[in-house]
Every structure is written in structure tokens, then in C-alpha cells.
C-alpha positions in Angstrom: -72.3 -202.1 -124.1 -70.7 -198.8 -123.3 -68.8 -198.0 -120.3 -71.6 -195.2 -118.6 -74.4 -197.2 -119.4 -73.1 -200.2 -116.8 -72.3 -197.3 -114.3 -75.7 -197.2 -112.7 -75.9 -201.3 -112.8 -72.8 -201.4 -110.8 -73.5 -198.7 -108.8 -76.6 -200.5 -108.0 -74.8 -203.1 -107.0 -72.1 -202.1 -104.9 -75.6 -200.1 -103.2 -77.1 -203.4 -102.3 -74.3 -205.3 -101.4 -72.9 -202.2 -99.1 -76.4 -202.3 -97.6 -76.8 -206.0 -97.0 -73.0 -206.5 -95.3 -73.8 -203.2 -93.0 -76.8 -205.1 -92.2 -75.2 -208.0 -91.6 -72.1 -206.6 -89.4 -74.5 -204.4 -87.4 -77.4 -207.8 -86.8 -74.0 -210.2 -85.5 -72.4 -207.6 -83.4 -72.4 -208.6 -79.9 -72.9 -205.5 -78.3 -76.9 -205.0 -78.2 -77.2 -201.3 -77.9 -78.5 -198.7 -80.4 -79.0 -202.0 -82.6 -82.4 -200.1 -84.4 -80.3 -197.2 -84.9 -77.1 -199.2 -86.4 -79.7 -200.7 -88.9 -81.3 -197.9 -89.7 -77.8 -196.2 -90.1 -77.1 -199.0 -92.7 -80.2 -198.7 -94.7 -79.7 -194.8 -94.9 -75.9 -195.2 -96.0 -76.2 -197.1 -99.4 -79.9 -195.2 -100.2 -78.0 -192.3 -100.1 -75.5 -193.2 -102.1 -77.2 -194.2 -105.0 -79.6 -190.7 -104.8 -76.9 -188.6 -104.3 -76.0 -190.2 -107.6 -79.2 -190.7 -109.3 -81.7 -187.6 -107.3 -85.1 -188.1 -107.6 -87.1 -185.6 -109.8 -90.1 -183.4 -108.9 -92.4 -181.4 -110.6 -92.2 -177.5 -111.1 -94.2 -174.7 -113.0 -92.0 -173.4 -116.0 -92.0 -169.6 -115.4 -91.4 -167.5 -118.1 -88.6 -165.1 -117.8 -90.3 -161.3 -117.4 -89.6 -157.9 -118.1 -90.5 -154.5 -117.2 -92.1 -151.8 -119.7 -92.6 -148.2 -118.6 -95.1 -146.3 -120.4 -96.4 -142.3 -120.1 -97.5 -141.5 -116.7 -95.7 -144.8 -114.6 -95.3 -144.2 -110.8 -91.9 -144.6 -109.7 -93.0 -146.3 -106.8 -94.5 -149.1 -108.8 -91.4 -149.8 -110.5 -89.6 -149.6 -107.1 -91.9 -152.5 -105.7 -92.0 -154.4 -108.7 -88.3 -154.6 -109.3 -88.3 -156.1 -105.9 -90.7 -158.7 -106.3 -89.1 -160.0 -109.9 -85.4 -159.3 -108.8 -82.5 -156.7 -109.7 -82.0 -158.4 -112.7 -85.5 -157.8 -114.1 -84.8 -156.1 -117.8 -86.5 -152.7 -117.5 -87.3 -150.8 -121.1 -89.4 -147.7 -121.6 -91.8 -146.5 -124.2 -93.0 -143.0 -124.8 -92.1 -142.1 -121.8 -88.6 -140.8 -119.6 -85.9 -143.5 -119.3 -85.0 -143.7 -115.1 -81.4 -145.2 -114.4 -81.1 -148.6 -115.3 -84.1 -149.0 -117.9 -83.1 -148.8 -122.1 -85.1 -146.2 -124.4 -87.3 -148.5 -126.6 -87.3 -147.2 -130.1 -89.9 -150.3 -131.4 -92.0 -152.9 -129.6 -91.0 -155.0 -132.3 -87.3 -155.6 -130.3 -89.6 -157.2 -127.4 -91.9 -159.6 -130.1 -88.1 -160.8 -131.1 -87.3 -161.8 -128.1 -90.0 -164.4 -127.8 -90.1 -167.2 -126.0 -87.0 -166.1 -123.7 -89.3 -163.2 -123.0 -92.7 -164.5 -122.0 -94.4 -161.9 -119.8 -94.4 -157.8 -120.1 -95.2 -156.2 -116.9 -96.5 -152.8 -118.5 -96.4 -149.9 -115.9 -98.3 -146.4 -116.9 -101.4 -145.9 -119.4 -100.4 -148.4 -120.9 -99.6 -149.7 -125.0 -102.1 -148.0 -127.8 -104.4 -151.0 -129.7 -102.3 -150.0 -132.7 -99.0 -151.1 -131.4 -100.5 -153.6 -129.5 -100.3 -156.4 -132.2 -96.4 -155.6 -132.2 -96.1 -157.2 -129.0 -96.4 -160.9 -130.7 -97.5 -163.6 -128.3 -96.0 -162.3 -125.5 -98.2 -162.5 -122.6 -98.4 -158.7 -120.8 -99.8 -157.8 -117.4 -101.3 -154.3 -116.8 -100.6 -152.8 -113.5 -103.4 -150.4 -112.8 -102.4 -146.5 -112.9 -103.7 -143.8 -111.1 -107.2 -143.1 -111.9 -108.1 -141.1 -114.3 -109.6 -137.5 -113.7 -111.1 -135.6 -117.4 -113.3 -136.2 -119.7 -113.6 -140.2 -119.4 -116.0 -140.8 -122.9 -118.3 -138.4 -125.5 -120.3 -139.0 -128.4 -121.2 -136.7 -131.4 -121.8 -136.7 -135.1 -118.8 -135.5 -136.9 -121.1 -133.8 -139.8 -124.1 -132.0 -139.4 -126.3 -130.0 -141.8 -126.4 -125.9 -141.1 -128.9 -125.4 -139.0 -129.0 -129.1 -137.4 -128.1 -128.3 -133.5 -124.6 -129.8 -132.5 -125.2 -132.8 -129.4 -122.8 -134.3 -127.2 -123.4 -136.3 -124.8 -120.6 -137.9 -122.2 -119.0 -138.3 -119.1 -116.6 -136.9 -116.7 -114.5 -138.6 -114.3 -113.6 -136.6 -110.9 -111.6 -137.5 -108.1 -113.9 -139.0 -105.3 -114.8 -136.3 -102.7 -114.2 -133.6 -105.3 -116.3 -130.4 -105.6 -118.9 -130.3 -108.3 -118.0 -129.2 -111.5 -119.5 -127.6 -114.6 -119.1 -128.2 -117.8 -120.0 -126.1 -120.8 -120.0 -126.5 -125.0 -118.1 -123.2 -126.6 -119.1 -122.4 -130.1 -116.9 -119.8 -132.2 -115.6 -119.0 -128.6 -119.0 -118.6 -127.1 -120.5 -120.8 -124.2 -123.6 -122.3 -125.6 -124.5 -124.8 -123.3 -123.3 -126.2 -120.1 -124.1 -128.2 -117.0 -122.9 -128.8 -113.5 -121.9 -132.2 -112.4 -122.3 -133.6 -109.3 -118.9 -134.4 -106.7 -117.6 -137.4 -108.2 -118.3 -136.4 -111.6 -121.0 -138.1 -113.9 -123.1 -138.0 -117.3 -123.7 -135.0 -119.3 -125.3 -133.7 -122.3 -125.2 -130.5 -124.2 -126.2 -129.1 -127.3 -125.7 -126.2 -129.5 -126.4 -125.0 -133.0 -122.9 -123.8 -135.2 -124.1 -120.7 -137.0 -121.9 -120.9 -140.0 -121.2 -123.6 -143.0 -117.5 -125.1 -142.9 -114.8 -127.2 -140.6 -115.4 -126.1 -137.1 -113.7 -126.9 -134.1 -116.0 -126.3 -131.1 -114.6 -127.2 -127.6 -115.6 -128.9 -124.5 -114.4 -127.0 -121.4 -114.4 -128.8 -117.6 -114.4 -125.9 -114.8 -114.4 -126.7 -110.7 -114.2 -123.5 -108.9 -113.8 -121.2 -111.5 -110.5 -123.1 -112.1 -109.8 -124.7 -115.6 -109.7 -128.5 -115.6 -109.4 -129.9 -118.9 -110.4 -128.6 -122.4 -110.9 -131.0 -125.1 -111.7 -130.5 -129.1 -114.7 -130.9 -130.7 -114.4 -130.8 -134.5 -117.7 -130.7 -136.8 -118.4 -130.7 -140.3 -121.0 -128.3 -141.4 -122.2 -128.3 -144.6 -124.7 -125.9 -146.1 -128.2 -127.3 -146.6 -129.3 -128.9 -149.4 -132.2 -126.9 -151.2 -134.1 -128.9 -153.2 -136.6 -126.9 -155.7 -140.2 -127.1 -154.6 -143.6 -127.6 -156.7 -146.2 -126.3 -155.1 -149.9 -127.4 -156.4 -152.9 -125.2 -154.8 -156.6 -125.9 -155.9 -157.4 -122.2 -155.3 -155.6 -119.3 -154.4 -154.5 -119.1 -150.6 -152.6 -117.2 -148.0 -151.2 -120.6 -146.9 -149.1 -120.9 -150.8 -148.7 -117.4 -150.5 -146.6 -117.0 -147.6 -145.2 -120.3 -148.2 -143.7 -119.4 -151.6 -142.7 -116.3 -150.7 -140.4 -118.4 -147.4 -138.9 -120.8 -149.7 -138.0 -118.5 -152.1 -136.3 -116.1 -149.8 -134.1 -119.2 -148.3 -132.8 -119.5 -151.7 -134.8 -122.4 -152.8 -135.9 -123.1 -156.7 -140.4 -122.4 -156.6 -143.0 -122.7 -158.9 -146.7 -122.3 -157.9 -149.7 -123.6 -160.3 -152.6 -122.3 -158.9 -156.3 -123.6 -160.2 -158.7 -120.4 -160.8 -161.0 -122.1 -162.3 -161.8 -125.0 -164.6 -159.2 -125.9 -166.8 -157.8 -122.4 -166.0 -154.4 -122.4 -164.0 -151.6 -119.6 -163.0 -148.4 -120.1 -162.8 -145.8 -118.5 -160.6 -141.9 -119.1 -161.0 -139.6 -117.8 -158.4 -135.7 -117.9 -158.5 -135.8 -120.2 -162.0 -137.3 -119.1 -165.5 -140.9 -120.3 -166.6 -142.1 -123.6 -168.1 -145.6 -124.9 -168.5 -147.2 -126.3 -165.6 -150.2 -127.0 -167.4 -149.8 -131.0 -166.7 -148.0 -133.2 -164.5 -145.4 -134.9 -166.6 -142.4 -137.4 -165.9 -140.2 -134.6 -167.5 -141.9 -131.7 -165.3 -141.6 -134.1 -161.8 -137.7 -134.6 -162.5 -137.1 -131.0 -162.4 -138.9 -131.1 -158.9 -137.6 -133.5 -156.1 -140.6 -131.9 -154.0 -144.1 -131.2 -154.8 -146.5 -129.9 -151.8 -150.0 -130.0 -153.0 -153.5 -129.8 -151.0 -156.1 -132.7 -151.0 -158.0 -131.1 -153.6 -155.7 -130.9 -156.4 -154.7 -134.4 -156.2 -158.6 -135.3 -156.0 -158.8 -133.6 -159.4 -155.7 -134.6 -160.6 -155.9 -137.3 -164.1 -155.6 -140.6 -164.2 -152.4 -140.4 -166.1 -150.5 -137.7 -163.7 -151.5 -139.5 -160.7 -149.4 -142.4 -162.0 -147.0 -139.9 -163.2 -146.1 -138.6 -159.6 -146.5 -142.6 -157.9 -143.8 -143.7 -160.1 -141.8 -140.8 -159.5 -141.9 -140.9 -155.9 -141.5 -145.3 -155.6 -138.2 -144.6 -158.2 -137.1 -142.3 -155.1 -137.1 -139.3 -157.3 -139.8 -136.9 -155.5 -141.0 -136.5 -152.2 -144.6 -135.2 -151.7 -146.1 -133.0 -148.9 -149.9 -133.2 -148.8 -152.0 -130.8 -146.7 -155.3 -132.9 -145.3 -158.5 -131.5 -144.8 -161.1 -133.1 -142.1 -162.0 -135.5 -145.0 -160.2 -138.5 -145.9 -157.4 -138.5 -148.2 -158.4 -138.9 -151.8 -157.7 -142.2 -154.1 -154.8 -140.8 -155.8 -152.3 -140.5 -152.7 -149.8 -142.8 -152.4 -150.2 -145.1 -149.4 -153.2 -143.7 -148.5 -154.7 -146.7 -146.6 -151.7 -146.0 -144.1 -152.9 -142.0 -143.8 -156.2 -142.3 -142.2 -157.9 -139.1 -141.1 -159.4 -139.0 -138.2 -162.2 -135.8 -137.1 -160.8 -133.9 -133.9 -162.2 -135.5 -130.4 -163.7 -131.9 -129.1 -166.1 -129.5 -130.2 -164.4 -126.8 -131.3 -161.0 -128.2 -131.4 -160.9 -127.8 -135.3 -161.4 -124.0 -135.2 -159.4 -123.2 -132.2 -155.8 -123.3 -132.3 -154.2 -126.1 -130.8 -150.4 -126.3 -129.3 -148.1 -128.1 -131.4 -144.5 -129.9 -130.8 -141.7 -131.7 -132.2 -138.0 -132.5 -131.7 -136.6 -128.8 -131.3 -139.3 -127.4 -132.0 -139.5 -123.6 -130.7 -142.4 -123.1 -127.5 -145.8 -121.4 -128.2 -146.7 -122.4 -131.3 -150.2 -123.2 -131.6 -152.3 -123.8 -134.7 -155.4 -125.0 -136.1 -156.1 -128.9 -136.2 -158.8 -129.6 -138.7 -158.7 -133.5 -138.2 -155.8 -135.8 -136.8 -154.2 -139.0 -138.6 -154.7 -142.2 -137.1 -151.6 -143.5 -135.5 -150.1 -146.5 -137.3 -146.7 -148.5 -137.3 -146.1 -147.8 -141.0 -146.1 -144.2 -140.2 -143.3 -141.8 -138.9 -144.3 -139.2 -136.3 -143.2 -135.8 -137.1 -145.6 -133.1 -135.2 -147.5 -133.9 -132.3 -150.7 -132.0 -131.3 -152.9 -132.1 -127.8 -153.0 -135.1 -125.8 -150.4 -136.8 -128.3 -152.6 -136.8 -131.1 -150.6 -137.4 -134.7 -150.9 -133.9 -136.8 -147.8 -134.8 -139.2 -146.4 -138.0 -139.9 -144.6 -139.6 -143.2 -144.3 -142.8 -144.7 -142.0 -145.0 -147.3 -143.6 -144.9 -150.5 -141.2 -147.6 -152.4 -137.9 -145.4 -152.2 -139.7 -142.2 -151.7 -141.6 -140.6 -148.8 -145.5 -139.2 -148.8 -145.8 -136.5 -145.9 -149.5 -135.7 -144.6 -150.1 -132.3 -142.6 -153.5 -131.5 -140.8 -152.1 -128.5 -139.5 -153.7 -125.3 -140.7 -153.3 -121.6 -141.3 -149.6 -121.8 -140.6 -149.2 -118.2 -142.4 -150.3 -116.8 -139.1 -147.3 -117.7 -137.5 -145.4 -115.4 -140.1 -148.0 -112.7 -139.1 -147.2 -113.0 -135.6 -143.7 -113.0 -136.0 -142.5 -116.6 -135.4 -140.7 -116.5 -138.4 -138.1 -119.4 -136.9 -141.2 -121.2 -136.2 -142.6 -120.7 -139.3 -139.4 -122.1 -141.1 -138.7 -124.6 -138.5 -142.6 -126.4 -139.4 -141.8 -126.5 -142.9 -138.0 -127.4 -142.7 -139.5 -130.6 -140.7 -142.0 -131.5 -143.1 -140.0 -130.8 -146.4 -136.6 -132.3 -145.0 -139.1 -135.9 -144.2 -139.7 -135.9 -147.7 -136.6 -135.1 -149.4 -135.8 -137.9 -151.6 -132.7 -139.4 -150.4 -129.5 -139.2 -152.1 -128.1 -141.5 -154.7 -125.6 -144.0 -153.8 -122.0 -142.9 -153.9 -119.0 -144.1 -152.2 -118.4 -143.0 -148.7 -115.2 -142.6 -146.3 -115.5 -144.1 -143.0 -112.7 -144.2 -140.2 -111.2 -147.9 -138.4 -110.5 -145.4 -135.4 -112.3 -142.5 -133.5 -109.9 -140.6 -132.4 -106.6 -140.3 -134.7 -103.1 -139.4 -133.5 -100.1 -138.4 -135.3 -97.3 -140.9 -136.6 -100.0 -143.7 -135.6 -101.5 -145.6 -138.7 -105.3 -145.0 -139.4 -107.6 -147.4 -141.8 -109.9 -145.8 -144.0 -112.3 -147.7 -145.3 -114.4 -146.8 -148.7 -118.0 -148.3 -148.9 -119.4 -148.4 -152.0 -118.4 -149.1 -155.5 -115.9 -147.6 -157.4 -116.0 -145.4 -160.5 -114.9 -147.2 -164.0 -111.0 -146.6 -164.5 -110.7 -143.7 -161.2 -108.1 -142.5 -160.3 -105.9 -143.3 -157.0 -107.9 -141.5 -154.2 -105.2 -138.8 -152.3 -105.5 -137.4 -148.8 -103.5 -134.5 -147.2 -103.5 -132.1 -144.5 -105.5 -128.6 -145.2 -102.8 -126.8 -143.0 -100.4 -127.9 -145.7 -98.2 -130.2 -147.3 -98.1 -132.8 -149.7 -100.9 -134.7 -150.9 -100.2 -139.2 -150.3 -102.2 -141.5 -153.0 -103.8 -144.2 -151.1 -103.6 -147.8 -152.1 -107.3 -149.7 -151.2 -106.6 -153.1 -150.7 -109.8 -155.3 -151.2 -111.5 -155.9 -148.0 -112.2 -159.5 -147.4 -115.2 -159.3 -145.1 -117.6 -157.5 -147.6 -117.2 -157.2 -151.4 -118.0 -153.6 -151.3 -115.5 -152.2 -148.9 -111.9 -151.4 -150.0 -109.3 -150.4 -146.9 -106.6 -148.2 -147.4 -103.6 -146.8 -144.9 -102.3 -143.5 -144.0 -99.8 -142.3 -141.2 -101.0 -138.9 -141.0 -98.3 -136.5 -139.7 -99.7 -133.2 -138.2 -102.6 -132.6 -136.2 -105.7 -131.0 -137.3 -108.1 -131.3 -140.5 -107.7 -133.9 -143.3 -109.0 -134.1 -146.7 -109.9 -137.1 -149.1 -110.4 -136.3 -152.5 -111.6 -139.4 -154.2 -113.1 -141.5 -155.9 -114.0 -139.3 -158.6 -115.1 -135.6 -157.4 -116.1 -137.2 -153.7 -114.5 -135.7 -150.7 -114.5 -136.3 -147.0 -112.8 -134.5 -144.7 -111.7 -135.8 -141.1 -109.5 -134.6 -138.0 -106.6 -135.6 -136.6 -105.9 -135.1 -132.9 -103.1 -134.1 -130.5 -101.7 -136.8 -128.9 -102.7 -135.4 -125.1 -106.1 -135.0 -126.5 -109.3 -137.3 -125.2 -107.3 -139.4 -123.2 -110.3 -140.9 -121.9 -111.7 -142.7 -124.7 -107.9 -144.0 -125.7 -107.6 -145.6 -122.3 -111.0 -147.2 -122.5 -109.5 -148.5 -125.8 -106.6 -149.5 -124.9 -108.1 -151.1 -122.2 -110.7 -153.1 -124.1 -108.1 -153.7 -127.1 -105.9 -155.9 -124.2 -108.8 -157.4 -122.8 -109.5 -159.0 -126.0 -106.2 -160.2 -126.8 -105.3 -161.7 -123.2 -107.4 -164.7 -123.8 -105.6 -166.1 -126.8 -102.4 -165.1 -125.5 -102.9 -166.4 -122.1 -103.7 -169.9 -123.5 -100.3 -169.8 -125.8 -98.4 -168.3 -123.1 -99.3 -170.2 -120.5 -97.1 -171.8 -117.8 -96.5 -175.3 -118.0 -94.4 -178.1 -115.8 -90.6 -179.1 -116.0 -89.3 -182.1 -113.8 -86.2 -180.9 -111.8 -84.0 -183.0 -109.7 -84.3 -182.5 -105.8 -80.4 -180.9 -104.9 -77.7 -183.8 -104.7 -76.3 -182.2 -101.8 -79.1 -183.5 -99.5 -78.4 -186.7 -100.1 -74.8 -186.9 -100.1 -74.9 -184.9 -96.7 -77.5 -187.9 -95.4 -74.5 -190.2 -96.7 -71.5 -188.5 -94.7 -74.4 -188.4 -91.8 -74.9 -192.7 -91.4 -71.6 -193.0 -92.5 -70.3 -190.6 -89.3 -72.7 -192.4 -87.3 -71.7 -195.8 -87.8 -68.2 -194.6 -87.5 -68.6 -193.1 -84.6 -71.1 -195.4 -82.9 -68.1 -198.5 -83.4 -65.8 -196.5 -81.7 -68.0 -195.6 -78.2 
């Protein structure tokens, strides 16, 4: 048996023999006094002994060793305090933002994930680490401290493309300092104000709108104002493309100023318009307006796919055959037309589509029919009033789309297999165009005709992993949809200039269809896809002080979810240290002085 494993044997030993002849000499001495004390004295000597030798061990949490990180906008103060309460030896780094004495420039959080497990916490000071380079942190367990609150715009939502002529609405929310004045805030178009409302002290929700005048990549901006004093200013960038101006059919059972002037609108917008007017049996005329002429005479597969929109009153299709009613179902269930049907105060004739869903309903008054009634919509411009012949009867198939007196349904549209069938009661909309309400006019038909556009046919489609893009920050882009037989690499570059990068798409593994690619875009402003095929979508990159709201709130919510798994790998667990062998050899010297000195008195 080895030498050091009969140490603690003996030493045992000599313990309990050392114990039993103190015990011993200090029971059989004749002098009485302090006798408890002298045996207590010669318990204490050998116990001490042997734990000053062997100490015994107590539990204590394992900490892990910590460090400091100073990110954009840190108080020095913090750092002061915190430096304190971890020690002077605390390793202090600093990340995007100015280095103080004593803390090392941090080129990559990648050095910190290396340094796992020695480094197990990250006491982050400032706004914090973006959800893109959070993942570089590893496992390491980080702690926010909170930062000053935020003062700006704190969140806003809008749609990044809009049609010309669709209105441009945001809607948000400021954060002010508490017992601040109220403030105003206001949308600028082309360097106009458009919109704008005041918020209340303390700041709050808001919502504006306004409608971009012009076809292209606009940048409209939100502006924050307290006192006439500029607070913040943030970007606002749009897509408008023109409108999309399907060519109309128009089918009249007899001539009428309602086709008249509604030809005459379309065409002037630019759109593609044929008329067939009935004059009398088995007698049409034709009228052709921005395209050359073809026969109209009958309603033919051929004829409807030249014509995603036919607008036709009851009466035609009452009179239409059996084989062009089935002609213009099909087309509109294969999602190829969309038709607009002008009701009368009679129901809707056996050849339109859906018609169980469209029933007509007389108007509740006296009168009513011949009197004109006020109409509204979504947008829709005040004091226009018109006829209502009859109403619809509201259903849950249909879609609202105008609304007459006391909410009665004087529009609506419905799904017709991949199409959609409009029905109007509204009459004698011409007078509007009379009267001059032109934009009301336009604005009635836009409604009814835009309902039953066809919708478009399936293409791939660019969609963005992140809101709000930064500079030298990877972005996802993600393309839905299936890909063109042998296409080409799809590229993306800045419109400001430079070179155009080829993006890889990876196969996504959550859904078949969707196909990720990265790109570190560089500068700041618009981007453009080109790709698959002749598809293009264009997107913005933005300043790195721009919408620091939102970022925050995603940081925010980016470390929230990743604290749970880390907290449960990096949490702190037990070690067993030994109590200090000092004590013990101190309670040794201690009886031993005492027995020594207590023989002597």
C-alpha cells in the first residue's frame, strides 16, 4: 500500500490516541479546577488536528466568470457602478461604439463565443446587440442593463407597394419623455405635408394617410415636431406602380347615357373598350375605342379572353344564349374575366353566376327608388348621392363594396370559382359626370371594376426575413413560388450604382416552395432584384440611425427569446469547497496554548 494512502490512517491514529491520553492526564490530575475546561481543551486539540489536515467541505454556487460589453449609447455611469460590483478586474470590450480607458475595441462577437465556458455571462450596457449578431454570441448567457428610455418614433406600419392612386397609410407610435409638451406629427409627400396629427404629452398612437401622385420609388417622410422644433425625421419608402388597365367589354341591351359616359371615362383613362349595343332584334352596334374592330356579334371563348372585364345590364344577360352564358361562367370560374352587372328592381336573371347569393331586394320607402339616395365607401369622396332602384340582400358569401341609407347593401361582389361577379343597384351614375364629380365618378367605377379584376397569375414573389435592413448587416430574401425551367441565377444591386451580386437560393426546409438566398447589402437606399425570369422587386435599405424604434423592440424581443435556452445551459450549478485550513489549525495552537498555559498557573 503506498506511503500517502496510510497518512490519514495514522494520522487518525495518533488523533485518537493524543485525545484519549489528554483526556486521561487532565481526568487524574489532582488539582480540580477548570477540569470541564481541560477536557474540553483535550477534545478540541486532536479534532483540530485532524481538520486542519483533512477540512471539511461545503457547498457553493459555481459562478461563472463575467464580462462587460459596451454598446452605442452606454452611460458611463453604468459602467462606473458595474465595474464596482464585478471588480477591477472585470474584462470590459466595446462594440460599435467609443472604447473608454481600459475596455478593448471588439472587431467580432465571435472572439467572445470563443471564449466559452471561461466566459459565461455578458453584461451588455447601451442599446444593446442587433438579432443578427445575436446568434454570434454562442451559449453565452448575457444580461441587458436597461438604457435610457427611448424618445422617437417607437413603431409604424405601412405597405411597401401601393397601386397609383391607392392612398399611402401609416399608422404608429411615438414615444415622448414623460411631462413633455404635446407634439405633432405630420406625413410629407414630394416635400409637402399631407397629413398630420398632434399627440398628446407623453406621446401616443397615430395614423396618417396620403395619396403619392406619381408612379415610381418614392421616399416620403415622417416628421416629429414639439414647439415648432424638429424632433426626429424618419424615411418612409413606397413603391408605386402604375395601375393596371384591364380592357373592358361593355354589353348594353339598349342605348344609354349610363354606357355612354361610361365608355367615354374608361377610354380616356387609357383603358382598352368595346361597346355592343342591342338596337333591336338580332341587330347590334359596335363601338371600339383605343383597339381596332372585331365582331361582337356573339359571346365566344376567343372574344372573353381578349376581355378580363365585361360590364353588362340585367337585360342582356336575360337575353343572352344558352351557349354564351356557359361561355362567360367558365371564363369567369377559370379566373379569366370578372363581370360587373347592373341590377334593376327585379331579380337577377338565371344566367348570372351565383345568382342565389345576389338577391334583390325592392327599396323599404316610397319614393326611395326615384330619389337619390347618399352613397359611401372606403375613401369614398362626400356628397355623392344617387338613385337606388332596389338593394341586395346582405349575405356572408357576399363582399360589401357601396353602402347606401341606413346601411343598406347597393354594391357587393362574390367568388365565382377563381373569378368574381359584381352586382350594382346604383343608378344614373352619368349625372355625377354632369355635375362635375368627375373623381367621384371615377372613384365608383375604379371600386367596382378593381373588385372584379381577375387576379393575377401565380409568379414567384420576393419577400424580406427583416423589416428594416441596414448596411454591412446580412438580409434573407426569400422567393415563394416555383421557379422557371433552367433560370438563370437571380442578381440584386443597388439603383444608386454598383455591381450587380448573383444570389445563391438555398432550399428552404420548412416549405417546398420557398428558396432563401443571402445578401450583405452595402449602401443605403433602393435595391433591385431581377429574377427569376423577367420578375423584379425592388426593396430599401436603411441608414443605420434610421427607425431606431422598431430595431430596439427587435432586439429586445430577439434576446427574450433566446434567454430561456441559454439560461438553462448556462446556468449556475454547485462546487464543494473546503472550509479554510487556517481555522482549524488556529483552534489547534488555541487548546494547545490553553492546556499549556493552564498546567503552568
Amino acid at each position: 500500500m503506498p506511503a500517502n494512502s496510510l497518512f490519514p490512517y495514522l494520522l487518525l491514529a495518533t488523533c485518537l490516541l493524543l485525545g484519549a491520553g489528554l483526556l486521561l492526564a487532565a481526568w487524574r490530575r489532582p488539582d480540580q479546577r477548570r477540569r470541564g475546561l481541560r477536557l474540553l481543551a483535550s477534545v478540541l486539540l486532536p479534532l483540530a488536528l485532524w481538520l486542519a489536515a483533512y477540512p471539511p467541505q461545503h457547498p457553493v454556487p459555481l459562478l461563472p466568470a463575467a464580462g462587460i460589453l459596451l454598446t452605442e449609447g452606454y452611460q458611463p455611469d453604468t459602467l462606473r457602478q458595474l465595474r464596482q460590483q464585478l471588480g477591477a478586474g472585470t474584462p470590459v470590450w466595446s462594440y460599435g461604439a467609443p472604447a473608454p480607458a481600459g475596455a478593448r475595441p471588439l472587431g467580432s462577437l465571435l472572439a467572445l463565443a470563443e471564449r466559452r465556458p471561461a466566459l459565461g455571462q455578458l453584461h451588455v450596457l447601451g442599446r444593446g446587440v442587433t438579432a443578427a449578431d445575436l446568434p454570434m454570441v454562442g451559449q453565452i448567457a448575457i444580461k441587458q442593463h436597461q438604457s435610457p428610455p427611448f424618445s422617437g418614433f417607437r413603431e409604424a406600419q405601412w405597405s411597401p407597394a401601393l397601386r397609383l392612386g391607392q392612398p399611402l397609410e401609416i399608422a404608429g407610435a411615438v414615444a415622448l419623455p414623460a411631462g413633455a409638451a404635446p407634439a405633432w406629427v405630420s406625413l410629407h409627400l414630394a416635400g409637402v405635408g399631407r397629413d398630420s396629427v398632434r399627440l398628446p404629452a407623453g406621446g401616443g398612437a397615430f395614423r396618417l394617410r396620403g395619396v403619392p401622385k406619381v408612379a415610381g420609388l418614392l421616399q416620403a417622410w415622417l416628421v416629429l415636431r414639439r414647439s415648432g422644433r424638429l424632433l426626429a425625421t424618419e424615411p418612409v419608402p413606397v413603391e408605386v406602380t402604375p395601375t393596371e388597365k384591364p380592357a373592358v367589354l361593355l354589353l348594353a341591351a339598349a342605348p344609354s347615357f349610363e354606357f355612354k359616359f361610361l365608355k367615354n371615362s374608361l377610354a380616356a383613362q387609357g383603358r382598352t373598350v368595346a361597346l355592343r349595343t342591342t338596337v333591336s332584334r338580332g341587330l347590334v352596334q359596335t363601338e371600339f375605342l383605343n383597339q381596332p374592330a372585331r365582331p361582337l356579334d356573339h359571346l365566344t371563348p376567343a372574344l372573353l379572353r381578349q376581355y378580363p372585364l365585361v360590364v353588362a345590364d340585367a337585360a342582356t344577360l336575360a337575353a343572352l344564349p344558352a351557349a354564351e352564358s356557359q361561355a362567360l361562367r367558365a371564363a369567369i370560374q377559370a379566373g379569366q374575366l370578372g363581370l360587373v352587372v347592373l341590377a334593376e328592381a327585379v331579380p337577377l336573371p338565371a344566367a348570372t353566376p351565383a345568382r342565389a347569393d345576389f338577391g334583390v331586394l325592392a327599396p323599404p320607402a316610397t319614393g326611395a327608388a326615384a330619389n337619390p339616395q347618399p352613397l359611401t365607401w372606403p375613401g369614398a369622396p362626400a356628397g355623392l348621392r344617387a338613385p337606388l332602384p332596389a338593394r341586395l340582400r346582405p349575405s356572408a358569401a357576399l363582399q360589401s363594396l357601396v353602402i347606401g341609407p341606413g346601411g343598406a347593401l347597393a354594391a357587393a361582389g362574390r367568388r365565382v370559382g377563381l373569378g368574381t361577379v359584381v352586382v350594382s343597384t346604383v343608378a344614373e351614375t352619368f349625372r355625377w359626370a354632369l355635375s362635375g364629380q368627375e373623381v367621384g365618378y371615377a372613384a365608383f367605377w375604379g371600386r367596382l371594376l378593381d373588385a372584379a379584376t381577375p387576379p393575377p397569375a401565380p409568379a414567384a414573389t420576393w419577400q424580406l426575413a427583416s423589416r428594416w435592413p441596414r448596411p454591412h448587416y446580412p438580409l434573407v430574401l426569400r422567393l415563394a413560388g416555383a421557379l422557371p425551367p433552367a433560370a438563370a441565377l437571380p442578381t440584386v444591386r443597388p439603383l444608386a450604382g454598383g455591381p450587380a451580386a448573383a444570389l445563391a437560393l438555398a432550399q428552404d426546409t420548412r416549405l417546398p416552395e420557398w428558396r432563401t438566398a443571402q445578401y450583405w447589402p452595402g449602401v443605403v437606399g433602393w435595391h433591385e432584384v431581377r429574377g427569376p425570369g423577367g420578375g423584379r422587386h425592388a426593396f430599401f435599405v436603411f441608414d443605420s440611425a434610421a427607425w431606431r424604434g422598431p430595431e430596439l423592440a427587435e432586439r429586445a424581443q430577439a434576446l427574450a427569446r433566446r434567454a430561456g435556452p441559454v439560461a438553462a445551459l448556462a446556468a449556475p450549478g454547485t462546487t464543494r469547497q473546503p472550509w479554510p485550513a487556517g481555522w482549524f489549525f488556529g483552534l489547534f495552537l488555541l487548546a494547545a496554548g490553553f492546556l499549556w498555559l493552564e498546567e503552568k498557573l
